[in-house]
Backbone bond lengths (Angstrom), bond angles and torsions (degrees), N, CA, C in turn:
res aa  C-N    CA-C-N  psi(-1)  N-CA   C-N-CA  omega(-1)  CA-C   N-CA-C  phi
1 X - - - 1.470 - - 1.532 109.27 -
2 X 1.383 107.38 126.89 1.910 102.70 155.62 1.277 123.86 5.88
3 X 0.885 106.11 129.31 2.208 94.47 133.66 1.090 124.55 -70.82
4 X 1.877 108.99 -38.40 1.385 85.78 -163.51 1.677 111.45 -85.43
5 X 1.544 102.84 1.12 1.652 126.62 -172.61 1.842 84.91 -61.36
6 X 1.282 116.24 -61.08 1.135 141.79 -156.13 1.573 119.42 -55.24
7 X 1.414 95.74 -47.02 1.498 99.85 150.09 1.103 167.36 -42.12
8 X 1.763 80.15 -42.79 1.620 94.47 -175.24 1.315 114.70 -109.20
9 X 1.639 103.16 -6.55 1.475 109.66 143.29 1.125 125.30 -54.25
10 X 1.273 143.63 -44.04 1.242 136.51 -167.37 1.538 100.00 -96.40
11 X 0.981 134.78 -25.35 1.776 129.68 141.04 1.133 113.12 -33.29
12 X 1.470 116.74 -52.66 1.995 111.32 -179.57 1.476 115.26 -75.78
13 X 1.605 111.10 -12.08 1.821 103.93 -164.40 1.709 74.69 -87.59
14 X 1.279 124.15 -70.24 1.545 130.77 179.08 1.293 127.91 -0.75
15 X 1.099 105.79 -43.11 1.334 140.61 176.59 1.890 146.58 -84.50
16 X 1.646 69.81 -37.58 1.710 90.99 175.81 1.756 93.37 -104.04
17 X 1.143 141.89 -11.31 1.593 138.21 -174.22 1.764 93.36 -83.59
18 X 1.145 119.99 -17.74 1.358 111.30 -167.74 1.533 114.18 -124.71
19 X 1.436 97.67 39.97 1.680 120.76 -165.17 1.572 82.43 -115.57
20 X 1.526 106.58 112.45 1.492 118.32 150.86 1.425 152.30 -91.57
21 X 1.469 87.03 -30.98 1.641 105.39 149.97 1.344 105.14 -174.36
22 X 1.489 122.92 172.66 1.020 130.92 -149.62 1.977 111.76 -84.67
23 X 1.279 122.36 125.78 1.443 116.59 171.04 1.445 126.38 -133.03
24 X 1.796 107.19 89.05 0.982 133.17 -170.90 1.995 122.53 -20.47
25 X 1.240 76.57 -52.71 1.704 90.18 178.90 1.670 108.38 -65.87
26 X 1.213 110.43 -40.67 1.650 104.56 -172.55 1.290 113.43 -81.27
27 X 1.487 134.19 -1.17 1.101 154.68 -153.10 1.915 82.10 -114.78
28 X 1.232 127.00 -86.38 1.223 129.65 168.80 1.840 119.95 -24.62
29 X 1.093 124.07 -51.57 1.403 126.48 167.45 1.480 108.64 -57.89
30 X 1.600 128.85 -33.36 1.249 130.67 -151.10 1.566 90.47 -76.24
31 X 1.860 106.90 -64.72 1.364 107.68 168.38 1.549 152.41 -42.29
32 X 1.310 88.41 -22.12 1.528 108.89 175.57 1.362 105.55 -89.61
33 X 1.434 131.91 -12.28 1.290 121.78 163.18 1.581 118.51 -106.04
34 X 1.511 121.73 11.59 1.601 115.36 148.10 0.949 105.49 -103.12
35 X 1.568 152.50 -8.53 1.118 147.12 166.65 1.717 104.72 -64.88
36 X 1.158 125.61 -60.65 1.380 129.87 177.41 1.752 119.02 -54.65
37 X 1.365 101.08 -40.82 1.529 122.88 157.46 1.936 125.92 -40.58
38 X 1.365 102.55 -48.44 1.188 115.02 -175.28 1.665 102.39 -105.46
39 X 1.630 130.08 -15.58 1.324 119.88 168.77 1.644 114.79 -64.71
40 X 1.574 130.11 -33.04 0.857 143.23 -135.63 1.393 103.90 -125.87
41 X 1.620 107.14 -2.69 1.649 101.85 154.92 1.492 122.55 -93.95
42 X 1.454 102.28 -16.62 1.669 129.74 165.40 1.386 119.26 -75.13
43 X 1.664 133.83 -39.11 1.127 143.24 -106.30 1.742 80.94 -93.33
44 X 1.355 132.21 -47.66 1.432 141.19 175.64 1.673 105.93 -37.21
45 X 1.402 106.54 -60.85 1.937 89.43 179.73 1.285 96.64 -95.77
46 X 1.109 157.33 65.61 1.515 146.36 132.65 1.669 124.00 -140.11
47 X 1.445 96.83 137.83 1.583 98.63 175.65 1.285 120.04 -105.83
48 X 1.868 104.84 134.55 1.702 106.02 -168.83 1.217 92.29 -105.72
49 X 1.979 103.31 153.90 1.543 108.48 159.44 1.478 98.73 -146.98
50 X 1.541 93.95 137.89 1.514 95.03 -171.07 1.759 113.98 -82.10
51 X 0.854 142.83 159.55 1.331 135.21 -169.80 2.188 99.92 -141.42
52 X 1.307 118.96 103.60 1.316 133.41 165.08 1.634 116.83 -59.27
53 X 1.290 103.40 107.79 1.518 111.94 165.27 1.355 113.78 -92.64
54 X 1.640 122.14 -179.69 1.102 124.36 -177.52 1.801 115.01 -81.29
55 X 1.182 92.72 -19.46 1.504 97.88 -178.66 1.743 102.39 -126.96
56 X 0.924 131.22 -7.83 1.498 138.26 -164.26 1.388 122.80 -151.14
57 X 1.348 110.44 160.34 1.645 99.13 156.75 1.888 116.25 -142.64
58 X 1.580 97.40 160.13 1.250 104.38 -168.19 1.537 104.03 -114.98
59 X 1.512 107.24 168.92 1.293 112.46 153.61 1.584 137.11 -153.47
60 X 1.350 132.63 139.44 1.194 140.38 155.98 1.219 125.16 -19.76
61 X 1.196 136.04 89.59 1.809 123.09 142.66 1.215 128.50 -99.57
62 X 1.420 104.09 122.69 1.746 91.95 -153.24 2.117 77.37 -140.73
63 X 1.562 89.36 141.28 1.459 96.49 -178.62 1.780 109.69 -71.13
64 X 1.606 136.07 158.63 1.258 154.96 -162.53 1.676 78.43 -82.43
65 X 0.871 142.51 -80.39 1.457 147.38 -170.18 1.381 114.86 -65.29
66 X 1.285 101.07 159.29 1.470 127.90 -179.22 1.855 99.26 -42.28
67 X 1.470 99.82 131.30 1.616 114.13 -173.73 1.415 96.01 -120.50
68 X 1.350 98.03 165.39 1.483 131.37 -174.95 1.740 99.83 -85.92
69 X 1.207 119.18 146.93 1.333 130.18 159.13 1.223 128.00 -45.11
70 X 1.855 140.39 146.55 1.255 99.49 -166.71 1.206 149.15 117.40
71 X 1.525 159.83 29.46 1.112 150.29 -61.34 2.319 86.21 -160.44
72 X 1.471 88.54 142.11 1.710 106.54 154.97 1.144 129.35 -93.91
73 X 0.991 137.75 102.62 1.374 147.45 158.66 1.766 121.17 -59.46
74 X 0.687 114.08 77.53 1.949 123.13 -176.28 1.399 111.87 -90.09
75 X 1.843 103.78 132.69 1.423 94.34 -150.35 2.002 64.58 -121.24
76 X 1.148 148.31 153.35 1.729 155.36 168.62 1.294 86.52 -97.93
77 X 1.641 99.70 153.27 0.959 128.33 133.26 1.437 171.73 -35.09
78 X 1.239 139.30 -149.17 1.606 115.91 142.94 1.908 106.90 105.62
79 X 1.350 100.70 6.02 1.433 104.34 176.44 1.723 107.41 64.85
80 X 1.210 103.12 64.09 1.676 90.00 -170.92 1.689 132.26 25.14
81 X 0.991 123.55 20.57 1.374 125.94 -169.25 1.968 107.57 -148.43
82 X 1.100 112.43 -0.41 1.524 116.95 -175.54 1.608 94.68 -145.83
83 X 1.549 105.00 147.08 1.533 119.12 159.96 1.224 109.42 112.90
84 X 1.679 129.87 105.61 1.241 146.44 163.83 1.632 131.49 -72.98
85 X 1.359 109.44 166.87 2.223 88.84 165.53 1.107 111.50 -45.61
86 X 1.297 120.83 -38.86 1.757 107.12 -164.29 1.505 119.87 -55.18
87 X 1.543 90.37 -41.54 1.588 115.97 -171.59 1.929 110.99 -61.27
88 X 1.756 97.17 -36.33 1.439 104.69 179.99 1.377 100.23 -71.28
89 X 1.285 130.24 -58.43 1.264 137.52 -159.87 1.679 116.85 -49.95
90 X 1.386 96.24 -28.62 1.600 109.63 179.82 1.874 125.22 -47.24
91 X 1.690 87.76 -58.78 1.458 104.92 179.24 1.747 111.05 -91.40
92 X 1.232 123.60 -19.79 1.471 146.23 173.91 2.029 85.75 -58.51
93 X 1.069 112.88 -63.96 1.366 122.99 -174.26 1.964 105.86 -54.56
94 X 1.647 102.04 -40.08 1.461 79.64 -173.68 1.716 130.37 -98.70
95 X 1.821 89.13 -3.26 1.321 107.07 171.26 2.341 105.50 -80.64
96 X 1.067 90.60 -36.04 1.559 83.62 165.53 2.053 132.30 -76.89
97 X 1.274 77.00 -24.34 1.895 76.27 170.70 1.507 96.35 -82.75
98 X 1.187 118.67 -56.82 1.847 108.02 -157.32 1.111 102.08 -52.95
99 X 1.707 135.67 -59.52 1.562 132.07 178.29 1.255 139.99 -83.15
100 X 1.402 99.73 13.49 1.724 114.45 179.48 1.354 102.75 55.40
101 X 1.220 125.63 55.33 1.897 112.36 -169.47 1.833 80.10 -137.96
102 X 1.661 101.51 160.67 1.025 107.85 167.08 1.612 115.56 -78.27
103 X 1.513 118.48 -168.54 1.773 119.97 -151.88 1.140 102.08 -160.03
104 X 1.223 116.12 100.89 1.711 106.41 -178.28 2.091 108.12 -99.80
105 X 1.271 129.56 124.78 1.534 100.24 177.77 1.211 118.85 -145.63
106 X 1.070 140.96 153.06 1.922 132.40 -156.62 1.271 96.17 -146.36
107 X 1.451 90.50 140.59 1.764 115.02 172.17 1.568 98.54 -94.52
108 X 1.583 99.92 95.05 1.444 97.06 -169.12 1.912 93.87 -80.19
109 X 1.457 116.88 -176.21 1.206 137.80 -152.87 1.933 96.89 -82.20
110 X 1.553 130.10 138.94 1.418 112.92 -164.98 1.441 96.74 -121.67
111 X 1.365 106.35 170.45 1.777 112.71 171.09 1.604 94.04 -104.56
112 X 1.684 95.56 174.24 0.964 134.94 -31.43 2.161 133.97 -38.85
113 X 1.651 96.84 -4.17 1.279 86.85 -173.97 1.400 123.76 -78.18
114 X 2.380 117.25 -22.81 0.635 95.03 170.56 1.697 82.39 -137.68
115 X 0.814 105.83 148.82 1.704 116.46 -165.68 1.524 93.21 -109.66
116 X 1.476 110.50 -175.85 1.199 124.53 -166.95 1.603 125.55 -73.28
117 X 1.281 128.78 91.27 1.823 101.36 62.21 1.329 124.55 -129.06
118 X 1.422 108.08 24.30 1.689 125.44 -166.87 1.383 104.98 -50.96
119 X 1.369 135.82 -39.59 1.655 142.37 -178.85 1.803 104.06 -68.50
120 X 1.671 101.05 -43.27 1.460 81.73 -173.86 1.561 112.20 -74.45
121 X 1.118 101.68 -37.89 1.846 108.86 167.38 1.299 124.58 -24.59
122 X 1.657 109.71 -63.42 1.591 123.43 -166.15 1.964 81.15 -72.20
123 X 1.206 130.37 -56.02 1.863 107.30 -174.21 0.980 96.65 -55.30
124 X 1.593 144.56 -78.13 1.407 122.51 -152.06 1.774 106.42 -32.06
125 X 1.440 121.18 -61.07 1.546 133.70 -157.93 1.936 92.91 -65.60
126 X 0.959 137.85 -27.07 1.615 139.10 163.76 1.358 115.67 -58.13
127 X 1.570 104.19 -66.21 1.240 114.36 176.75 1.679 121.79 -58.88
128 X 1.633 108.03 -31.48 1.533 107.28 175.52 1.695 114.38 -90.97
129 X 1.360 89.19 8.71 2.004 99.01 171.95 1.106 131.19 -115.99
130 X 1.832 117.67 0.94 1.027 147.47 152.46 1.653 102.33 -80.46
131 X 1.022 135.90 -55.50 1.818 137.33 161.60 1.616 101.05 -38.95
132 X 1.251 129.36 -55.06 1.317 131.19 -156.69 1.649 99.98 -80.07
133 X 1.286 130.50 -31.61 1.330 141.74 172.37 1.299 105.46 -71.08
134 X 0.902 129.74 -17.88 1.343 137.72 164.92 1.800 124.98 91.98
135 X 1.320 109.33 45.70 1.120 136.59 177.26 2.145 99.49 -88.46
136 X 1.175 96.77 132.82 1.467 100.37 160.69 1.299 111.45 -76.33
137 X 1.521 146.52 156.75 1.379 136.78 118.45 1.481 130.33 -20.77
138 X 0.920 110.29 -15.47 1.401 113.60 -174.76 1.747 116.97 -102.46
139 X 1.591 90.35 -8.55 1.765 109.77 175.01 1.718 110.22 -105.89
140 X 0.866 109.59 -7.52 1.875 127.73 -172.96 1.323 101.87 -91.81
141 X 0.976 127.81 121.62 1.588 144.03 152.90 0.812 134.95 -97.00
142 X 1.679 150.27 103.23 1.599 123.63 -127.46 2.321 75.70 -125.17
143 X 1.768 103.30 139.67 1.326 100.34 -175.07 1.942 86.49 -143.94
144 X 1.566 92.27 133.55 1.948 96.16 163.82 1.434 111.90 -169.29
145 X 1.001 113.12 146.09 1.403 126.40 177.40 1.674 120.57 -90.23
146 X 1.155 124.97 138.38 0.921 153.98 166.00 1.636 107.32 63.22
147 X 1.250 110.70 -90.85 2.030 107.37 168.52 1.407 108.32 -67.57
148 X 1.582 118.92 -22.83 1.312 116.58 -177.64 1.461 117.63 -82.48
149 X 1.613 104.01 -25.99 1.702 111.74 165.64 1.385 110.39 -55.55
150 X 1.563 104.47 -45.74 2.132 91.18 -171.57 1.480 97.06 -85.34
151 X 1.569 133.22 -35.44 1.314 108.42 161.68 1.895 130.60 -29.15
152 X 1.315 101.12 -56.83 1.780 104.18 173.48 1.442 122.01 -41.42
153 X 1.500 101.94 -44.43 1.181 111.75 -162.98 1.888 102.79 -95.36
154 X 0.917 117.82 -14.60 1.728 132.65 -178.57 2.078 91.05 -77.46
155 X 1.168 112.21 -43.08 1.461 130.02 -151.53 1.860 98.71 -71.20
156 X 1.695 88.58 -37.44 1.361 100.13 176.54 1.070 168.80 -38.09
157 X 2.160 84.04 -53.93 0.802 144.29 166.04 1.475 124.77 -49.50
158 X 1.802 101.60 -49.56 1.497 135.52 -132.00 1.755 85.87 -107.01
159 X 1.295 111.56 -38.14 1.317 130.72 -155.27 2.075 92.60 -88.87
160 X 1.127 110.47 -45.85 1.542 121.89 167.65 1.575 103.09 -55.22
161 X 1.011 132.67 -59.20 1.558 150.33 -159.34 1.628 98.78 -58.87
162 X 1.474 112.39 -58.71 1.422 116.45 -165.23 1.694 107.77 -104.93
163 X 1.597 119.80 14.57 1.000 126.52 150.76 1.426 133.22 97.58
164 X 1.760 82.06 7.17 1.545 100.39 175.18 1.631 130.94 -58.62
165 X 0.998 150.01 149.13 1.260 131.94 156.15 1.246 144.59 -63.86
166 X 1.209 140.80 80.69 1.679 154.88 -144.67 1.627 113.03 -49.11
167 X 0.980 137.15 128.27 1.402 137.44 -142.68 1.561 103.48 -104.43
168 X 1.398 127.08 167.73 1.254 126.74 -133.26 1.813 102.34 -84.51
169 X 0.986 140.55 10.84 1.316 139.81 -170.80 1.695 114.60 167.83
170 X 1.387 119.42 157.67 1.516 130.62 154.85 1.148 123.47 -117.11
171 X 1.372 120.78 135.56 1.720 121.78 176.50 1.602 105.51 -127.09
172 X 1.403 110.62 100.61 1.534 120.79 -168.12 1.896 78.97 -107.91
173 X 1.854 73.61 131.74 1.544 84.00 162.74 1.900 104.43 -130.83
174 X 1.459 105.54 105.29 1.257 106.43 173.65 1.605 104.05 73.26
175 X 1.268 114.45 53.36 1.578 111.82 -165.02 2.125 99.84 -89.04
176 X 1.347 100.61 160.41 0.931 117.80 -174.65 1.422 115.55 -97.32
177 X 1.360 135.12 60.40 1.261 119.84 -168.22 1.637 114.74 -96.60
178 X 1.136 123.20 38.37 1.511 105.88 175.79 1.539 101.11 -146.61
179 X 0.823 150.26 109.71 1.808 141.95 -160.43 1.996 94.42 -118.71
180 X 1.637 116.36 -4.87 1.319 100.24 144.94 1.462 124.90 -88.15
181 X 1.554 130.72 25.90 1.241 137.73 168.49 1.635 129.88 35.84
182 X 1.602 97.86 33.87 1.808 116.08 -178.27 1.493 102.60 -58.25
183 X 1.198 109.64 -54.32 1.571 129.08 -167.96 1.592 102.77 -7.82
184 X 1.248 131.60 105.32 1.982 109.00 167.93 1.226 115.97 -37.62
185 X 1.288 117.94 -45.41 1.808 119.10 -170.33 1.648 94.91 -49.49
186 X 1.212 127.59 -33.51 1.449 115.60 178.68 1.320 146.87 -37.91
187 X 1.846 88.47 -32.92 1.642 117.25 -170.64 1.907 76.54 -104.58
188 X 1.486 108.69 -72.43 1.709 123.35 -137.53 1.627 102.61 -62.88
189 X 1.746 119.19 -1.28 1.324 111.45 -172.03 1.758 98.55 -115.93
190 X 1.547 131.44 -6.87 1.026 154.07 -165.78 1.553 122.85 -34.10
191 X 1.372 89.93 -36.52 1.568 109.40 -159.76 1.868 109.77 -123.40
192 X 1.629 95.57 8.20 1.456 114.12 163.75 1.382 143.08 -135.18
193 X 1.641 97.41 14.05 1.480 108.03 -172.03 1.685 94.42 -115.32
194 X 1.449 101.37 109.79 1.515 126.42 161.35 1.516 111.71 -48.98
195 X 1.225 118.91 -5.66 1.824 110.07 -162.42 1.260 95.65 -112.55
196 X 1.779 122.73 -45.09 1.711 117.99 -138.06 1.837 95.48 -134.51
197 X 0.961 121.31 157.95 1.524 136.93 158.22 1.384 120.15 -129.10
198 X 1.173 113.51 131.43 1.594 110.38 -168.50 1.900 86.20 -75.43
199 X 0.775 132.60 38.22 2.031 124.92 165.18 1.927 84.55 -97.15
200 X 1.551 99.95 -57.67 1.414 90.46 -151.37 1.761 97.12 -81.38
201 X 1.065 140.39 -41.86 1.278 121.73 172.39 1.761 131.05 -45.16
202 X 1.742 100.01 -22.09 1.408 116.48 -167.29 2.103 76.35 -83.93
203 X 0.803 89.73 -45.92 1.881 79.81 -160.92 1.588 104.18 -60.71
204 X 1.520 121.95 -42.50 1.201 123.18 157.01 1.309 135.69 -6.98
205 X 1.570 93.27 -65.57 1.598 123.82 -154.37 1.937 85.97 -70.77
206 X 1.287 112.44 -67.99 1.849 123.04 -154.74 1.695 85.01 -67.34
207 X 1.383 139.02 -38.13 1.298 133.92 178.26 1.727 114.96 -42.60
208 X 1.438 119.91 -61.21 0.876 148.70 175.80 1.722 114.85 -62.87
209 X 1.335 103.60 -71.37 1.598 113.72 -175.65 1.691 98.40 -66.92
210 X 0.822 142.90 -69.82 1.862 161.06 -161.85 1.756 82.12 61.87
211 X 1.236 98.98 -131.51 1.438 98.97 -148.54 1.419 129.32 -83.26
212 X 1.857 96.62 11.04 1.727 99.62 175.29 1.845 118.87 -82.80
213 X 1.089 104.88 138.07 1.530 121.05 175.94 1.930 100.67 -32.39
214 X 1.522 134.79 115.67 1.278 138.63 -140.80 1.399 88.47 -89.70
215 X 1.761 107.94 -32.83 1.801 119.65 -176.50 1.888 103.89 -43.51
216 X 0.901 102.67 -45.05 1.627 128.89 174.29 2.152 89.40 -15.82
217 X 1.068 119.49 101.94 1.694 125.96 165.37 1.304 104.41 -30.41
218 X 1.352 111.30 -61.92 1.698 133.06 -174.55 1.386 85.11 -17.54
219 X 1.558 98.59 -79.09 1.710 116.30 -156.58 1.174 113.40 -69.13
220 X 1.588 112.45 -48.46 1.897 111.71 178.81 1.565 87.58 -114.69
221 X 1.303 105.52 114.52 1.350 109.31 155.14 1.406 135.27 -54.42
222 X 1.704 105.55 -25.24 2.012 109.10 -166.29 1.537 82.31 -71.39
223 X 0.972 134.83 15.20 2.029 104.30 -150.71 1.948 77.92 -115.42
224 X 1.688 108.44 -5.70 1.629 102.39 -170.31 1.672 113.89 -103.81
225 X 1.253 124.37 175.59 1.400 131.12 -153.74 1.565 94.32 -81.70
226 X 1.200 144.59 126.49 1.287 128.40 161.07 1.533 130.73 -92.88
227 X 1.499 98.31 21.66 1.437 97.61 -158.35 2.203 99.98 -69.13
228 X 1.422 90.73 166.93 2.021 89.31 -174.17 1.269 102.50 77.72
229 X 0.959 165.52 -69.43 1.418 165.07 -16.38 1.731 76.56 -155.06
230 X 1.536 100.76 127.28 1.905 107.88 162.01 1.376 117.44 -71.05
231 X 1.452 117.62 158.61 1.277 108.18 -177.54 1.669 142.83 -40.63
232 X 1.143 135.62 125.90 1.142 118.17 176.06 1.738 131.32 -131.64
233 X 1.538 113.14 161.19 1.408 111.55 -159.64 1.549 88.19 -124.20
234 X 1.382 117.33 149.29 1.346 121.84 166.92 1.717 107.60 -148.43
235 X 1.443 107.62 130.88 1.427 122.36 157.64 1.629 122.61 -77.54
236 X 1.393 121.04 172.39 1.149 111.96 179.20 1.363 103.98 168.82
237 X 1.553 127.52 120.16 1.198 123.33 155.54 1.521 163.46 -47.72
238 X 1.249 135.96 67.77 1.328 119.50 -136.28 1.370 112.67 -43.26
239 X 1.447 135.49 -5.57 1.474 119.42 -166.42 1.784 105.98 -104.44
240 X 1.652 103.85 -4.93 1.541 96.08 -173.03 1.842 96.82 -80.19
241 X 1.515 72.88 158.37 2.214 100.35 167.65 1.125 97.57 -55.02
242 X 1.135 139.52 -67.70 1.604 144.51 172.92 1.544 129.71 -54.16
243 X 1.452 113.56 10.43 1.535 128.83 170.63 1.672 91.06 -41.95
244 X 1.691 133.66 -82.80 1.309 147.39 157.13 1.354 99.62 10.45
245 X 1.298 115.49 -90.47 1.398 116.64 -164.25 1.791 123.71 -30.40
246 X 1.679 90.58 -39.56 1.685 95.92 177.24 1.472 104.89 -63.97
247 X 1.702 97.15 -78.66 1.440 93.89 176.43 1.446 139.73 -0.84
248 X 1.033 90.44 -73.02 2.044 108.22 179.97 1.517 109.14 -57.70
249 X 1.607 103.97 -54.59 1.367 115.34 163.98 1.438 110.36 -34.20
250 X 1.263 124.16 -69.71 1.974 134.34 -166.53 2.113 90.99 -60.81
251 X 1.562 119.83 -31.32 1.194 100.95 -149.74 1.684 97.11 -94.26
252 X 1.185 91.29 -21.18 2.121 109.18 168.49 1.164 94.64 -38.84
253 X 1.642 113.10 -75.74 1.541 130.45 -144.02 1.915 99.86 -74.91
254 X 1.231 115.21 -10.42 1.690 110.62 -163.34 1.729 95.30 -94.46
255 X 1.684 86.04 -42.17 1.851 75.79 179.11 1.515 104.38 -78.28
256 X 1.116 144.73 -18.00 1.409 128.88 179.50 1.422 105.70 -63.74
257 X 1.388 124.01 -11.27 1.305 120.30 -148.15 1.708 136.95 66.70
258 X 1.100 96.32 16.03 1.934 121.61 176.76 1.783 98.94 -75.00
259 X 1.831 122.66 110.76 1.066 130.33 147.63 1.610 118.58 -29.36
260 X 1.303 120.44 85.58 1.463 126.72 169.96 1.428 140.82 -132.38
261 X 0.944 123.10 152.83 1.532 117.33 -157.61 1.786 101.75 -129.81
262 X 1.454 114.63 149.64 1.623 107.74 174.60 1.223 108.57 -142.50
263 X 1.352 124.40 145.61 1.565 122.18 -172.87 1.654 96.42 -138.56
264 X 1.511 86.58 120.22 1.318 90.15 173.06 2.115 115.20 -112.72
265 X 0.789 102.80 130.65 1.511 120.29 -175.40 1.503 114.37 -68.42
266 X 1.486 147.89 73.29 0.923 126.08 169.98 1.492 126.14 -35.96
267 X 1.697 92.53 163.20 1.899 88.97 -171.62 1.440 125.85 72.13
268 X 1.257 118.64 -37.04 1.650 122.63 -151.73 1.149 126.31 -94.61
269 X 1.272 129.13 -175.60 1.566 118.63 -170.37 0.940 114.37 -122.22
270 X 1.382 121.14 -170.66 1.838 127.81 -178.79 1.742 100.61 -67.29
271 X 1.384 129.58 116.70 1.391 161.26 159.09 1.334 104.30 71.07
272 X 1.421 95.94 53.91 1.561 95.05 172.19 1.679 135.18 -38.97
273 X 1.541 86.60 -38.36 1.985 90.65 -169.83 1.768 109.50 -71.74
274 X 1.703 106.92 8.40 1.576 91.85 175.63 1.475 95.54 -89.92
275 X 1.416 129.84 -9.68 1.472 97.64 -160.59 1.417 113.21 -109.23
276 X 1.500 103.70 42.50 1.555 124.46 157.65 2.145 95.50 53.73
277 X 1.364 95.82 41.90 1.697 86.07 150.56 1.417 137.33 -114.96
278 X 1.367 122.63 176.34 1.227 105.17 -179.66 1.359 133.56 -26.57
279 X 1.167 121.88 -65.86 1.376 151.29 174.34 1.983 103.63 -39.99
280 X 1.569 94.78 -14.45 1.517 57.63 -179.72 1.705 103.06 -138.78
281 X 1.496 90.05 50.41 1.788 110.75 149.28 1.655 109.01 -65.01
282 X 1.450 103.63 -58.69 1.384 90.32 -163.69 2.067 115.41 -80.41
283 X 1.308 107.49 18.22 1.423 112.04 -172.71 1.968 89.93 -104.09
284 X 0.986 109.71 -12.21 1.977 119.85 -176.79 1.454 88.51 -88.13
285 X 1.466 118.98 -55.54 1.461 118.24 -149.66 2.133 94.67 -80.50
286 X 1.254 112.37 -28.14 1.398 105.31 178.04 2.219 111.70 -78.00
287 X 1.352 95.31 -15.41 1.528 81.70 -171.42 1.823 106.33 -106.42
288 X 1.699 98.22 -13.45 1.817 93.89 148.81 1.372 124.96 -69.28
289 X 1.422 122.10 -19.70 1.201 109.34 174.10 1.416 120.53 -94.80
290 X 1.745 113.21 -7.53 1.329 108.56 168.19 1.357 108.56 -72.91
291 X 1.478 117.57 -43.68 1.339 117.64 -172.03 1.797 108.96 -50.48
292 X 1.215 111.72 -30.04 1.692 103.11 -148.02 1.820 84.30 -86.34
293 X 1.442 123.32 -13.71 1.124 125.07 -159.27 1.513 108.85 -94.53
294 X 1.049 111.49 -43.52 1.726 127.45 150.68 1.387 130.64 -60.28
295 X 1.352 94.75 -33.90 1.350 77.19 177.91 2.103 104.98 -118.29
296 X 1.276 87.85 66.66 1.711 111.65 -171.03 1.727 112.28 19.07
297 X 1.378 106.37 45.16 1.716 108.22 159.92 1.642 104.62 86.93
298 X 1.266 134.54 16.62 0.881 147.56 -150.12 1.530 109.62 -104.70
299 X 1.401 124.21 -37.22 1.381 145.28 147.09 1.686 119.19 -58.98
């Protein structure tokens, strides 16, 4: 492993050992300052435009130069309950510089203020305003990490159900698909994941879900049918509580017969490839080549 991998691991165990219980708001400030952090090492080649929803707002990162065909859809993180534009704009910014592609990303609606299904709502209204802009499905790539991974895949679902057409690929990084927290990695990774504590994911989950059944697809996607399902790629740390979630996730999509691929990171933590370390050259270099492959070489 790195050094500098090495480091900032022991910055995250440091950190998470002295986590007593969970405080929504300070968790929210934290994000809003690597999101702003990582817009503003980009902010020179890319142009933002914010776009006002009725309940939300989104925004544009779209490179100064000639772009690729094709558009990202980035759904953040934050356990349904943390993560602003700033916070979207961050990684929206670094998935649009590395592939010259445009970046679409929304601070969808959060719990406790608005609990479930207000997040899946504001994607459907993204995803059906990227259609209305005049993007095919077949040019849309829907990509999110952690609540935003089972968001994609919840979106999917929802979007299958009411008859939409499912858009050309998924890029789950470290996705969250089970918010009843069966997964073994839940308990068996507990006492080695620098990122997560099942206190604050358990508080997460009832924040978000309140009193609907968690089995609910909406909420945990593995528990839903994947059959149709466009291609998909998933990252994942072997040391997070949520290792499981991928898993099951990759083994959903293999028996449906869904083209998918999973990379798991020894050593590493919950969404490793945002925090620009070594290790996660080759997680850039695997989802440029999904992209160029999905979206027929066009990137």
């Amino acid at each position: 492993m790195d050094l500098g991998t090495i480091t900032i691991r022991e910055a995250l165990a440091a950190k998470n050992k002295n986590r007593s219980e969970e405080h929504i708001e300070d968790t929210r400030r934290a994000q809003e300052k690597i999101g702003k952090f990582l817009e503003k090492i980009y902010d020179d080649n890319l142009i933002y435009q914010t776009v006002m929803f009725r309940n939300f707002i989104g925004s544009w990162a779209a490179p100064k130069e000639q772009f690729h065909n094709g558009i990202i859809m980035y759904v953040h993180g934050g356990g349904f309950c943390c993560g602003n534009l700033d916070y979207a704009k961050g990684f929206a910014s670094v998935l649009a510089k590395k592939y010259n592609i445009r970046v679409f990303c929304l601070a969808y609606r959060l719990a406790p203020e608005y609990p479930f299904p207000s997040a899946l709502e504001d994607c459907i209204e993204a995803y059906k305003y990227l259609l209305s802009f005049g993007y095919s499905p077949k040019e849309i790539v829907l990509a999110g990490e952690s609540a935003g991974g089972g968001l994609i895949n919840s979106l999917c679902l929802k979007l299958r159900d009411i008859g939409e057409d499912l858009p050309a690929g998924l890029i789950n990084i470290s996705p969250w698909t089970d918010l009843t927290l069966s997964g073994e990695s839940f308990y068996r990774n507990a006492d080695i994941d620098v990122a997560l504590t099942p206190m604050q994911l358990s508080f997460y989950a009832e924040t978000y879900a309140e009193s609907f059944d968690r089995k609910k697809p909406y909420i945990s996607p593995v528990f839903g049918d994947f059959k149709g399902f466009p291609p998909s790629l998933i990252f994942v740390g072997s040391d997070e509580i949520l290792l499981d979630d991928s898993l099951r996730l990759y083994n959903k999509l293999s028996d449906a017969g869904v083209d998918c691929h999973i990379s798991v990171g020894e050593g590493l933590w919950h969404v490793y490839p945002l925090y620009g370390i070594k290790e996660s050259k080759s997680v850039y270099d695997q989802i440029y080549s999904f992209l160029r492959r999905i979206l027929n070489d066009k990137i």
